[in-house]
C-alpha positions in Angstrom: -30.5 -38.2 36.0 -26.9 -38.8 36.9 -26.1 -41.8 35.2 -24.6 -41.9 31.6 -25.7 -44.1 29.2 -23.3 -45.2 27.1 -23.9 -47.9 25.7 -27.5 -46.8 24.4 -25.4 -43.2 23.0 -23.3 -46.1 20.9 -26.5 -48.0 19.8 -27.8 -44.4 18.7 -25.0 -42.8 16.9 -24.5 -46.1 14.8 -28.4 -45.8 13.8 -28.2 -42.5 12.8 -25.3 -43.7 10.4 -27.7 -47.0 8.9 -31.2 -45.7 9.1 -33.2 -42.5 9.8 -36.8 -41.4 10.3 -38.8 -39.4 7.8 -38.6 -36.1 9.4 -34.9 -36.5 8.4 -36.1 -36.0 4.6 -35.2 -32.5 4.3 -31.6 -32.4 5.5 -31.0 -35.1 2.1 -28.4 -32.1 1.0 -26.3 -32.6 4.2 -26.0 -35.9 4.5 -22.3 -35.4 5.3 -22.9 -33.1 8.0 -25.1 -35.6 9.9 -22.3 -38.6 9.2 -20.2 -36.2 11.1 -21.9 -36.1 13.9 -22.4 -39.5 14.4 -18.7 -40.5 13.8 -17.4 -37.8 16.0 -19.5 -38.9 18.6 -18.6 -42.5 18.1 -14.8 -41.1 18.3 -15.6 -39.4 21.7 -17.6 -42.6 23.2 -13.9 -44.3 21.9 -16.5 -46.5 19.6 -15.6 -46.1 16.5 -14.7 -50.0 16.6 -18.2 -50.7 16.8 -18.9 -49.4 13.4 -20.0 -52.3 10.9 -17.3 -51.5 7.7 -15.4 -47.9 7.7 -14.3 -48.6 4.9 -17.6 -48.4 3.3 -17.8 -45.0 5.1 -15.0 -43.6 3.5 -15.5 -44.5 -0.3 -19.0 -43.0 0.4 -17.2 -40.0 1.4 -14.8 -39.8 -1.1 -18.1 -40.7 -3.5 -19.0 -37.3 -2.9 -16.3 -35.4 -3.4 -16.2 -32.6 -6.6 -13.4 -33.6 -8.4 -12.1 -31.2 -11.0 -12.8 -31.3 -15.2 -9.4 -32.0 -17.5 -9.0 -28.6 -18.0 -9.1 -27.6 -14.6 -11.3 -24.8 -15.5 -14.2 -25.9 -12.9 -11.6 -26.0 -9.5 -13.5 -23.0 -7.9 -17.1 -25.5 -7.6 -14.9 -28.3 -6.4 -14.7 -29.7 -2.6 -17.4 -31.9 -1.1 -20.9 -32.6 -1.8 -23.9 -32.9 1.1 -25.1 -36.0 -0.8 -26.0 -38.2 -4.1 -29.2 -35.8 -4.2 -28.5 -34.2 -7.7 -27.5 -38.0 -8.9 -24.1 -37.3 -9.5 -21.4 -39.5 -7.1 -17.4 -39.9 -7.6 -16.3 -43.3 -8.7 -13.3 -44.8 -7.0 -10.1 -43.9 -8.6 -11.4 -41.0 -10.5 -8.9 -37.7 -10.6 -10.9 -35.9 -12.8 -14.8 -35.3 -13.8 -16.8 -36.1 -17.2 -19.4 -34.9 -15.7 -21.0 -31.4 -16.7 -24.0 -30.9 -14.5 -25.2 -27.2 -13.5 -25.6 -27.6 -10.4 -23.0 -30.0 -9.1 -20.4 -27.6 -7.0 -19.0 -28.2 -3.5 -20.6 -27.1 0.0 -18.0 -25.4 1.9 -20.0 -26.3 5.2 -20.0 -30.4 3.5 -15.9 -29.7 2.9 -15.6 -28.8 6.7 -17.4 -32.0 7.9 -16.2 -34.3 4.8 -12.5 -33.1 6.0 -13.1 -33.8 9.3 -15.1 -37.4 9.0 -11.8 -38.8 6.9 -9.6 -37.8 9.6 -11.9 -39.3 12.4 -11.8 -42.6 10.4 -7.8 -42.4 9.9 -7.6 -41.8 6.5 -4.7 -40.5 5.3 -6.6 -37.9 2.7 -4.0 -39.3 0.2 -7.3 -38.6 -2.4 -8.1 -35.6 -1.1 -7.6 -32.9 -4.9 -6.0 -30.0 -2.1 -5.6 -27.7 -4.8 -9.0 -28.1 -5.7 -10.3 -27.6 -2.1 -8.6 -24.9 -1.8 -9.4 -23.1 -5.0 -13.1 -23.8 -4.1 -12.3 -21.7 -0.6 -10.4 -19.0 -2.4 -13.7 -18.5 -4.7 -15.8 -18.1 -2.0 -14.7 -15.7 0.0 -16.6 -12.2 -0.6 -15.4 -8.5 -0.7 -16.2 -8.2 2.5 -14.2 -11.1 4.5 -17.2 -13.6 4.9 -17.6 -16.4 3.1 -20.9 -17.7 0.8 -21.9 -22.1 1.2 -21.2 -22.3 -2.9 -20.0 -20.5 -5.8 -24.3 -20.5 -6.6 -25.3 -16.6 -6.2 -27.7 -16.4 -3.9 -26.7 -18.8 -0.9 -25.8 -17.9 2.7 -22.8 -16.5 3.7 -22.1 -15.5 7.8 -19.5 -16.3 10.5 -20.4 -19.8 10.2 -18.5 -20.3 6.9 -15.8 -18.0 7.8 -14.9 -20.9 10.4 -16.1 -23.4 7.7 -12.9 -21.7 5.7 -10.4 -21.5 8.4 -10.5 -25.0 9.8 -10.6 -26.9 6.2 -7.4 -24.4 5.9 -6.0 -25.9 9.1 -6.8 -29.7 8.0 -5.2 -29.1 4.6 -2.3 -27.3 6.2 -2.9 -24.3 3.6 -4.5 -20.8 4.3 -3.2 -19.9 0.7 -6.6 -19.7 0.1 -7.9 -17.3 2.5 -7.0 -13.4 2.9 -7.0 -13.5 6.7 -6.9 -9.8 7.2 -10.4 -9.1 5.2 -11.5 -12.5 7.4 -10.5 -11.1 10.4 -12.2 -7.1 9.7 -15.3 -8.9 9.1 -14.8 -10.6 12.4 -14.4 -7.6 14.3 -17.0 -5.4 12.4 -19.0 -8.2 14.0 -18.5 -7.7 17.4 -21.8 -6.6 19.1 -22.1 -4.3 21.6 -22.9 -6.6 24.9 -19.7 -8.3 23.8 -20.3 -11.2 21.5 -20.4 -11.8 18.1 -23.2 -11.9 15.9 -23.3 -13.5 12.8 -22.6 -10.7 10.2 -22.4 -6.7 11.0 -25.7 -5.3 13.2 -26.5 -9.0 14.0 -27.7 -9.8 17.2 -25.2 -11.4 19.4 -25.7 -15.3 19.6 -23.7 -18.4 21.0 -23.0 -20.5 17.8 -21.8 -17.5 15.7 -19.3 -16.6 19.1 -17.7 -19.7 18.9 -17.6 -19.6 15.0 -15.5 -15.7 15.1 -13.5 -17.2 18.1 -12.4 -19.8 17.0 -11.6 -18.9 13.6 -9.4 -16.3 14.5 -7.4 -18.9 16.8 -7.3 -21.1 14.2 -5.6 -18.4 11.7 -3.5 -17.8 15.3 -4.7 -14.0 15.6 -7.2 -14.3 18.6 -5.2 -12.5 20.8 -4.0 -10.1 18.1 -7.2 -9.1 16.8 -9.1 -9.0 20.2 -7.5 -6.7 23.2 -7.3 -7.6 26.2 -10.5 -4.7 27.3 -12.5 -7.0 24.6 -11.5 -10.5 25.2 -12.5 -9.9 29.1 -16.3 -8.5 28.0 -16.7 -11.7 25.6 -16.2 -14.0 28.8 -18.7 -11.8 30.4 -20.6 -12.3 27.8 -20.8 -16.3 27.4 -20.6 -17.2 31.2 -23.6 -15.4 32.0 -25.0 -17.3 29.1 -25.4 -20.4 32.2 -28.7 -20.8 33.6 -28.5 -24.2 34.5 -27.0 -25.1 31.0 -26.1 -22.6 28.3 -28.5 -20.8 26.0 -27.0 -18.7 23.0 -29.0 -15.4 23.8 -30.0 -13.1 26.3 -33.5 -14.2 27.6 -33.8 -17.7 25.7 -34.3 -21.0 27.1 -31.4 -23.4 28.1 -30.3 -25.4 24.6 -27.8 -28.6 25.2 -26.2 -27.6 22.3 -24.7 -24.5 23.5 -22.8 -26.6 26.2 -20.7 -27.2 23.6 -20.9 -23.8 21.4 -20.4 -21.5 25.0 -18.2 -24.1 26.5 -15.5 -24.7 24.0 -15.8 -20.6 22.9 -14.9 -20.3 27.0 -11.6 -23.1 26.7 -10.1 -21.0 23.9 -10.8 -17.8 26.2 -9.1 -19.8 28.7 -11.8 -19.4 31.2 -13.5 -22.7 31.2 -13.0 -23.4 34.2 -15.4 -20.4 35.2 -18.5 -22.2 34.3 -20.6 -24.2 37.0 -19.4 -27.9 35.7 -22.4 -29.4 38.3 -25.2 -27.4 36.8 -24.4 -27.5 33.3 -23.7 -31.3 33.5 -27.5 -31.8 35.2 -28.6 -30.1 32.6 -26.9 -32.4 29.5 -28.1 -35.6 31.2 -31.8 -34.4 31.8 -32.0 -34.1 27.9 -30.5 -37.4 27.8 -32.9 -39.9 26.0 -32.4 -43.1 28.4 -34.7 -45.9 26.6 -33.1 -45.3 22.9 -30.2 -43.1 23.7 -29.2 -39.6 22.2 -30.0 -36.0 23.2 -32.6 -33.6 22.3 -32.4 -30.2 22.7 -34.7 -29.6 26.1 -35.8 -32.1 28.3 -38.5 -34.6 27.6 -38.7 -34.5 23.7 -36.9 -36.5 21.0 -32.9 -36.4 20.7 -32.0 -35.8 17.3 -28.1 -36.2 15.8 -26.9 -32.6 16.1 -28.1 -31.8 19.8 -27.2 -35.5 20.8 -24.1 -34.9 19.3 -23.4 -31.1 20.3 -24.5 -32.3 24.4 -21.9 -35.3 24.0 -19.1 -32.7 23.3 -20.7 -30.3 26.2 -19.9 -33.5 28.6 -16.5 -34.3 27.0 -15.4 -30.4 27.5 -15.8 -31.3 31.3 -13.6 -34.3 31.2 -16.7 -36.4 32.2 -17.5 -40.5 32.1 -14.7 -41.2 30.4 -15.0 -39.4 27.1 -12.2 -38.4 25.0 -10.8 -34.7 25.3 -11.7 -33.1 22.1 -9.9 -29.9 19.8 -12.4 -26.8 20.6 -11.8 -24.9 17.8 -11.7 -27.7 15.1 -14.7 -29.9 17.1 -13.0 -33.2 16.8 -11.1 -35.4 19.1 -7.4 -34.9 20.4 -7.0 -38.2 18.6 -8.0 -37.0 15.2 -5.9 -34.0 15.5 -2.8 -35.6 16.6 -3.8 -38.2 13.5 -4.0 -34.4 11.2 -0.5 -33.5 12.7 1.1 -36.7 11.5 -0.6 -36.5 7.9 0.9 -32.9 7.2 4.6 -34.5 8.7 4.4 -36.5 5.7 2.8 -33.9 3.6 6.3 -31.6 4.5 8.2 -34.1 4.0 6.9 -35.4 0.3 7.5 -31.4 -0.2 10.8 -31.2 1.2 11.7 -34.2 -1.0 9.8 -32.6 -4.0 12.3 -29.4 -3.8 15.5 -31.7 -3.2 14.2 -33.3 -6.4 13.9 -30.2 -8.2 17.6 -28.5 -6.8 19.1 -31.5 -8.0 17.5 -31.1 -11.5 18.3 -27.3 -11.5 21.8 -27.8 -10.7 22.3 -30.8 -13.5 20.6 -28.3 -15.9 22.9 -25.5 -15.1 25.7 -28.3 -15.6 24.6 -29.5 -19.1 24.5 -25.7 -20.5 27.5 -24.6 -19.2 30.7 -25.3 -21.7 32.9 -28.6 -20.6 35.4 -27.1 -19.2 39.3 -28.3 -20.9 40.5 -31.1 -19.7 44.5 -31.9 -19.2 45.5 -33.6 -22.3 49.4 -34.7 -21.6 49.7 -35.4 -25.2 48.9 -32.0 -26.0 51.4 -30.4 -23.1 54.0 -32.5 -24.5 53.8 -31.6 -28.2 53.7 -27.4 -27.2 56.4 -28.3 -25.4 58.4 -29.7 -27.8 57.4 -27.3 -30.1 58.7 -24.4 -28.0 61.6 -25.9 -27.3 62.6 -27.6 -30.4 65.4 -24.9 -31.5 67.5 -25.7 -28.3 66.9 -29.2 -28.6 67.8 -30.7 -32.0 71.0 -29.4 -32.1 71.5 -31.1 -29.0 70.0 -34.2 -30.2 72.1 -33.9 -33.6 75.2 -34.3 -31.5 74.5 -36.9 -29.4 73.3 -39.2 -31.9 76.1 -38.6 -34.3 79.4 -38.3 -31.6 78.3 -41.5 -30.7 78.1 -43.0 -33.9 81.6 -41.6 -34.0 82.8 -43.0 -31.0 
């Protein structure tokens, strides 16, 4: 199947925001996730004009954002939500929370893709509580570098958060909130011994979990630092001979359409994407393509679904093909979105710049108001010393002029 269908993928990905089927039921808690994929592929398609009201898709995000209490005492379970599932939602021009409910914390993975989503749609994040956010990253990282989904005991916590961290860090241009070093140990006490990464110590290496250590530590601009040159050349090894026809993410596994996308953007920031067999691995994309109701699935000849229809769209865009828009491989979102990011944090340094000018010109006024006034000239004063110290040579002088005169 050689021929794309694009117009079907736009129908698809704008379903998948209205309606979905049944099966969908038990991904309610990531709601936002699945929203991302859709937009992001709408972004790539260059569709996102087809979209009935974005603006209806951004108060819905911002609905499920974890805003902070008065007190501030509950910015470590802030961030973003997966969904309305526990009843709880944000109302529009709220800064703060009155809501107290157990279990109502930020996902960091719902964070990543709520981020990510605002920036698609061109929001400016001007609502965004960064200090929050970034609290709620600091809190989750462990001793041991990773990162857990929530500040609940108990939850996950793998490479796939550790990238979760590092690219909310990069879209709130802050990594105040993550100690890179202990990031990075646990990145390379990953490192398996056929040369990828797995997704904790003594995992097996896998495809999604490469791309998650890889590009986090380009993202925290350590790649090439914290990889030599000996181990960066096994980990291409490694992925391209992931390619069968496609990619699959291990040894002895079936092709996958996602892992065009995991393997492929993991090989542009190795720089060695060009390495890959584009002919194959594009064959491969379109015969999962769905060409009555659009979409991907993950092998030929069975349903698409969001993520693999989503995840195969971004294997094709890698390879520059039909038309698509380039797309960020470490951040997963459009070149558009990120240049849109770049010009947000512009303003961001800016406000701050401003901010400090504000405060140095309070400091100094401060300084100015404590200090004693310093004497000023008084030319009354001058003239009355003077006349004082010089009075004994002067009245006399003054006695005789006024009376020879009189005289005269």
């Amino acid at each position: 199947m050689d021929q794309f269908e694009r117009s079907k993928h736009i129908v698809f990905f704008n379903r998948v925001l209205q309606i979905l089927p049944n099966r969908y039921s038990s991904l309610d808690s990531n709601r936002m996730t699945i929203a991302f994929f859709s937009l992001s592929a709408l972004d790539i398609l260059d569709a996102l004009h087809t979209i009935d009201n974005t603006n209806h898709i951004i108060e819905w995000i911002y609905s499920l954002q974890v805003l902070p209490d008065k007190s501030g005492g509950n910015r470590n379970r802030c961030g973003f939500r997966g969904g309305s599932y526990n009843g709880v939602i944000t109302q529009p021009g709220d800064t703060f929370t009155d809501h107290d409910v157990e279990h109502d914390y930020g996902h960091i993975a719902m964070t990543y893709t709520g981020l990510a989503s605002l920036l698609i749609l061109g929001d400016d994040l001007s609502r965004v509580d960064r200090k929050a956010c970034l609290e709620h990253v600091r809190a989750l990282q462990l001793d041991n570098g990773s990162f857990k989904t929530t500040i609940a005991d108990g939850g996950e916590s793998d490479m796939r958060f550790v990238y979760c961290a590092c690219s909310i860090s990069v879209m709130l241009n802050d990594f105040s909130a993550v100690d890179q070093d202990a990031a990075c140990a646990f990145i390379q006490k990953s490192l398996c011994y056929d040369g990828g990464f797995g997704q904790g110590p003594d995992e097996e290496s896998h495809g999604g979990s490469t791309f998650c250590a890889c590009a986090a530590l380009q993202l925290m601009g350590r790649l090439n630092q914290v990889l030599s040159a000996d181990v960066i050349e096994k980990l291409q090894y490694w992925c391209l001979h992931r390619q069968n026809m496609g990619f699959h993410g291990r040894a002895h596994k079936d092709d996958d359409s996602c892992y065009s996308f995991w393997l492929g953007a993991t090989l542009k920031i190795l720089d060695s994407f060009e390495l890959i067999d584009f002919e194959r691995n594009r064959d491969f994309v379109l015969s999962t393509q769905d060409a009555v109701v659009g979409g991907f699935a993950k092998w030929p000849q069975i349903n698409p679904d969001a993520l693999h229809s989503y995840m195969g769209m971004c294997g094709l865009a890698l390879m520059g093909d039909f038309n698509l828009l380039p797309i960020n491989p470490a951040l997963n979102i459009t070149q558009r979105a990120v240049h849109h990011m770049k010009q947000i944090h512009k303003e961001w340094e800016k406000e701050k710049l401003s901010y400090v000018n504000i405060e140095n010109k309070e400091t100094v006024q401060n300084i100015n108001k404590s200090e004693p006034t310093p004497n000023t000239f008084n030319y009354k004063t001058v003239i009355i010393a003077f006349m004082i110290g010089l009075g004994p040579a002067l009245l006399p002088w003054c006695y005789r002029m006024i009376f020879n005169r009189g005289s005269s």
